[in-house]
TIRO-479834 format. One record per residue (C-alpha): x, y, z; residue in three letters. Coordinates in Angstrom, 3 decimals. Each point is the difference from the previous one (the first is absolute). Layout:
<u: X; v: Y; w: Z; res: ALA>
...
END
This chain:
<u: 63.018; v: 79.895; w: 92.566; res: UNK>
<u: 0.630; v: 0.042; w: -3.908; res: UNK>
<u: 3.046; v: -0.176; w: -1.471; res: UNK>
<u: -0.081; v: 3.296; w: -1.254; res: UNK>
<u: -0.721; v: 1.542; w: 3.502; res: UNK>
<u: 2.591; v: -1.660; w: 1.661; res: UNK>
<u: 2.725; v: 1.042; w: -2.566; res: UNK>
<u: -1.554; v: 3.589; w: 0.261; res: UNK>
<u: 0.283; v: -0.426; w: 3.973; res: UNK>
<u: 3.646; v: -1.608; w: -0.370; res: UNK>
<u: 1.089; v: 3.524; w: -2.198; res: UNK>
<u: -1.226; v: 2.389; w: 2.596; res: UNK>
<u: 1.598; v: -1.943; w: 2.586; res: UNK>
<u: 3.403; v: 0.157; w: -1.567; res: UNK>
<u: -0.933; v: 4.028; w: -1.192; res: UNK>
<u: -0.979; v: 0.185; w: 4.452; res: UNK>
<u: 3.620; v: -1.787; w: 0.711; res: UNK>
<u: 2.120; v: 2.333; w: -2.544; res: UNK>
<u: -1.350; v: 2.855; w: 1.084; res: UNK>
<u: 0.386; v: -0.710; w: 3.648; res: UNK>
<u: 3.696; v: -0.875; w: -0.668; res: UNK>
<u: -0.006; v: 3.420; w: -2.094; res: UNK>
<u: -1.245; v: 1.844; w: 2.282; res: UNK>
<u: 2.332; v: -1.906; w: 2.617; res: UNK>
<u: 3.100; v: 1.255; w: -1.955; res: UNK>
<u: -1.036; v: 3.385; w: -0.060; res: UNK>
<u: -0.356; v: 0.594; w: 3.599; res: UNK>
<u: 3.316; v: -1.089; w: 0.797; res: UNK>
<u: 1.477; v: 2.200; w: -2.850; res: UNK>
<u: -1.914; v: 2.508; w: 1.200; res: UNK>
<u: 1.407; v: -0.530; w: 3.552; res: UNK>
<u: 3.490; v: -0.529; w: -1.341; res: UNK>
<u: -0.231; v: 3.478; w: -2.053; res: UNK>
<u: -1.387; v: -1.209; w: -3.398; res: UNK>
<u: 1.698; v: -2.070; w: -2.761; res: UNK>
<u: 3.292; v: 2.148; w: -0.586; res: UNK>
<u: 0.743; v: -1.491; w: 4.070; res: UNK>
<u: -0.963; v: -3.076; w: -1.548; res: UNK>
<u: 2.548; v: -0.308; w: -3.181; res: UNK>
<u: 2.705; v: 1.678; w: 2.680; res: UNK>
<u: -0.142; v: -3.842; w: 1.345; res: UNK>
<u: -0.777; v: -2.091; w: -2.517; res: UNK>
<u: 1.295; v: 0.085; w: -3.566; res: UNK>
<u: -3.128; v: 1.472; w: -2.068; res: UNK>
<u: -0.437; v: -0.085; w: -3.771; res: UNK>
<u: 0.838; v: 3.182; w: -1.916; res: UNK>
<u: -3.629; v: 0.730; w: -0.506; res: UNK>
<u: -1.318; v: -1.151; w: 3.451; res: UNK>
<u: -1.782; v: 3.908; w: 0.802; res: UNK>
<u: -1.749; v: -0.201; w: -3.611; res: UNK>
<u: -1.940; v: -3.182; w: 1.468; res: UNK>
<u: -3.739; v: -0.208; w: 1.487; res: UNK>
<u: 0.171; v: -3.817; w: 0.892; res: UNK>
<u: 0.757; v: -2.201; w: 3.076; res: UNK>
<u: 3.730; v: -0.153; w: 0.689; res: UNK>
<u: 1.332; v: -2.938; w: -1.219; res: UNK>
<u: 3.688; v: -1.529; w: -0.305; res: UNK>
<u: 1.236; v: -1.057; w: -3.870; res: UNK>
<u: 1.742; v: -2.450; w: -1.198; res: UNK>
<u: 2.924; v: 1.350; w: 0.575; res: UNK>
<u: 0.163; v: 1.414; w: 3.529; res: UNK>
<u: -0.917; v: 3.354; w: -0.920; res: UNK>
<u: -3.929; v: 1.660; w: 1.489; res: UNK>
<u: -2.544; v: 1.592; w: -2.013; res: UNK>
<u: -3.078; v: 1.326; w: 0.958; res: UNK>
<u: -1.961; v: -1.443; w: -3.186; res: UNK>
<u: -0.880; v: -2.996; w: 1.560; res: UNK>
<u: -3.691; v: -1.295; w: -1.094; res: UNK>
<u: 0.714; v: 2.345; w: -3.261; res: UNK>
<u: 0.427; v: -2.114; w: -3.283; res: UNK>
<u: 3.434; v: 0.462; w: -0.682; res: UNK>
<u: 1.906; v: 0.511; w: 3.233; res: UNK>
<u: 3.632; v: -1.145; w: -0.058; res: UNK>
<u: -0.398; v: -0.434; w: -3.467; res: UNK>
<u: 3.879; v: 0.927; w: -0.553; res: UNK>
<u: 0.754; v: -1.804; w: 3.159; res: UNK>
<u: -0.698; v: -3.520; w: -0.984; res: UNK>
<u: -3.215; v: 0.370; w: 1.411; res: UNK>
<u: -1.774; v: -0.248; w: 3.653; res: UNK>
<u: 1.445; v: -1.705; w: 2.837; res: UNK>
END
């Protein structure tokens, strides 16, 4: 296999295991009645409903939901 395939093959993998995690997530919000149930427990980043990413923890303690999205936790001292 060349090079270029494999790094081609090694980017959809990681795309396949995000996603799965992704999707993961959002079944048990779903179950657990969506993200506001989820910042009731955990201590959520002021902007955590504005995101469209994986949830992720920052720096700092605090969730977002920008995870994968250039940028996340930027005023948190970054991703976990």
């Amino acid at each position: 296999m060349s090079g270029r395939l494999r790094a081609v093959g090694a980017t959809l993998w990681s795309s396949i295991v995000v996603l799965a995690a992704s999707t993961l997530v959002a079944v048990a919000l779903s179950a657990c009645g969506g993200p506001a149930s989820f910042c009731d427990t955990h201590e959520c980043i002021s902007s955590f409903s504005d995101g469209n990413g994986s949830i992720v923890q920052c720096a700092d303690g605090e969730w977002s939901h920008s995870g994968g999205v250039s940028g996340a936790c930027s005023y948190h001292g970054g991703v976990r």
